[in-house]
C-alpha positions as CSV (number, residue, x, y, z in Angstrom):
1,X,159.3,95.5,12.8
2,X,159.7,92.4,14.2
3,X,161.5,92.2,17.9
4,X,161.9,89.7,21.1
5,X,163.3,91.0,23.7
6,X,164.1,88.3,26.6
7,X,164.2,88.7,30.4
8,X,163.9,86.2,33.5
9,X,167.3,85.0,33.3
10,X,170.1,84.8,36.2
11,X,171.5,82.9,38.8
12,X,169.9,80.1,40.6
13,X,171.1,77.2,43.0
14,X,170.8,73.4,41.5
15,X,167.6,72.4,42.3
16,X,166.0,76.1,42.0
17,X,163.8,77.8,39.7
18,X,163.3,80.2,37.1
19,X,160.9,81.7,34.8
20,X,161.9,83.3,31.3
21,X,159.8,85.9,29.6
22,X,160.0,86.2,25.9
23,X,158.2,90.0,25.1
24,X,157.2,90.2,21.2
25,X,156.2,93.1,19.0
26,X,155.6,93.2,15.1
27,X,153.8,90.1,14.5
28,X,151.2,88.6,17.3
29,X,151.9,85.3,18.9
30,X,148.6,83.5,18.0
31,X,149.2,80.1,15.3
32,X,152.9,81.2,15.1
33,X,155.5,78.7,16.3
34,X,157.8,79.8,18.7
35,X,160.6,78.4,20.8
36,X,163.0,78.3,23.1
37,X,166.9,77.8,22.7
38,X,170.2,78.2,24.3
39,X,173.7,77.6,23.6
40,X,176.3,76.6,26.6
41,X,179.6,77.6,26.4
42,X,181.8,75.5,24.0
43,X,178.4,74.2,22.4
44,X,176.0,74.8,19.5
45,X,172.5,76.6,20.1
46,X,170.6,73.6,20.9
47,X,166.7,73.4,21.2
48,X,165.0,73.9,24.2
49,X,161.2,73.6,23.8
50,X,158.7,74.6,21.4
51,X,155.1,75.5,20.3
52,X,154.2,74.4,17.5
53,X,151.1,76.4,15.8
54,X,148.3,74.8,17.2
55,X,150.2,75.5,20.8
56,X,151.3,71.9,21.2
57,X,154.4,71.7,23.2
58,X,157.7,69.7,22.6
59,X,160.8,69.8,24.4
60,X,164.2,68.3,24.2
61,X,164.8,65.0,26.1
62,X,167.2,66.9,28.6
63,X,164.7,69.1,29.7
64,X,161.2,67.4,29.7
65,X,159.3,66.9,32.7
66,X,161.6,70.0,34.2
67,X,160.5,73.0,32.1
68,X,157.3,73.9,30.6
69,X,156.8,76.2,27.5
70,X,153.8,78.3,27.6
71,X,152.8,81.7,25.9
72,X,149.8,84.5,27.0
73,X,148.6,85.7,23.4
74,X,147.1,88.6,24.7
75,X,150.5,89.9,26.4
76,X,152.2,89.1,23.2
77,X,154.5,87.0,26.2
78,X,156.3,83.8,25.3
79,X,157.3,82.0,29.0
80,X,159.5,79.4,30.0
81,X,159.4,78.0,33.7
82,X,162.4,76.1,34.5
83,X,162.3,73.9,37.9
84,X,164.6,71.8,39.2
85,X,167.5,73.2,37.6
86,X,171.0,71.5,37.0
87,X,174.7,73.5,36.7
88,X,174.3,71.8,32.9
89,X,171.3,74.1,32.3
90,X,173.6,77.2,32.5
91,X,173.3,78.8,29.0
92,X,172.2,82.1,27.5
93,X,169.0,80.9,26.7
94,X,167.1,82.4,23.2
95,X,163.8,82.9,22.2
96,X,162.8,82.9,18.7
97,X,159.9,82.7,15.9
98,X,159.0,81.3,12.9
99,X,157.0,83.1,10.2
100,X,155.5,80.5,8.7
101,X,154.4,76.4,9.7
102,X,156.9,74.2,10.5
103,X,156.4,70.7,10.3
104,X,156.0,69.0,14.0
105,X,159.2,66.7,13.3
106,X,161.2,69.9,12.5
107,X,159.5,72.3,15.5
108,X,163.0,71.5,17.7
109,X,165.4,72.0,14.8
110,X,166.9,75.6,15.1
111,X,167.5,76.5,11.6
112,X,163.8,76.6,10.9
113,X,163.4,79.8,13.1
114,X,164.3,83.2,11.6
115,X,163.7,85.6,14.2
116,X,165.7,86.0,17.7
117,X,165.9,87.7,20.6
118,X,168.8,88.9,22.0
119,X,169.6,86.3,24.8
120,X,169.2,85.9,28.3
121,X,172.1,84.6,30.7
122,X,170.6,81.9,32.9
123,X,173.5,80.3,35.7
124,X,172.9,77.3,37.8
125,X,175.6,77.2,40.7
């Protein structure tokens, strides 16, 4: 049974940080790729960063060089560390997994994900 159960999230002040935990069980977290999403109010679920199966990292433009993506294969732990945050990073923020390869120039695009967690509020005021 496949489950990701997010936690980390809540309020920080622009220019703070937080650190999002992504807890899996059912599958194991070694050559899968995994990601990172979340959807703002009054937008679509937009890509956040992702691993692709070899562990390489990619993130979306309005993020990089802020957040880093990172996972402990042994804790079955997907992380995010978000630093200098902005109010426009307030989201619920979504971790999900992929069952299978995706192709690097695809690793960002949400539809090729199939399994998600339940969401994690994350306010920057």
């Amino acid at each position: 049974h496949v489950q990701l159960v997010e936690s980390g999230g809540g309020s920080a002040p622009p220019g703070g940080s937080l650190k999002l935990l992504c807890t899996v069980s059912g599958f194991s977290l070694n050559k899968c790729p995994m990601g990172w999403f979340r959807q703002r109010p009054g937008h679509e679920r937009e890509a956040v960063a992702s691993l692709n199966s070899a562990g390489r990292a990619y993130y979306a433009d309005s993020v990089k060089d802020r957040f880093t993506i990172s996972k402990d294969n042994d804790k079955n732990t997907l992380y995010l560390q978000m630093n200098m945050l902005k109010p426009e990073d307030t989201a619920m923020y979504y971790c999900a997994y992929a069952p299978r390869i995706i192709l690097d120039a695809q690793i960002l695009r949400t539809d090729r994900y199939f399994y998600w967690g339940q969401g994690t509020q994350v306010t920057v005021s």
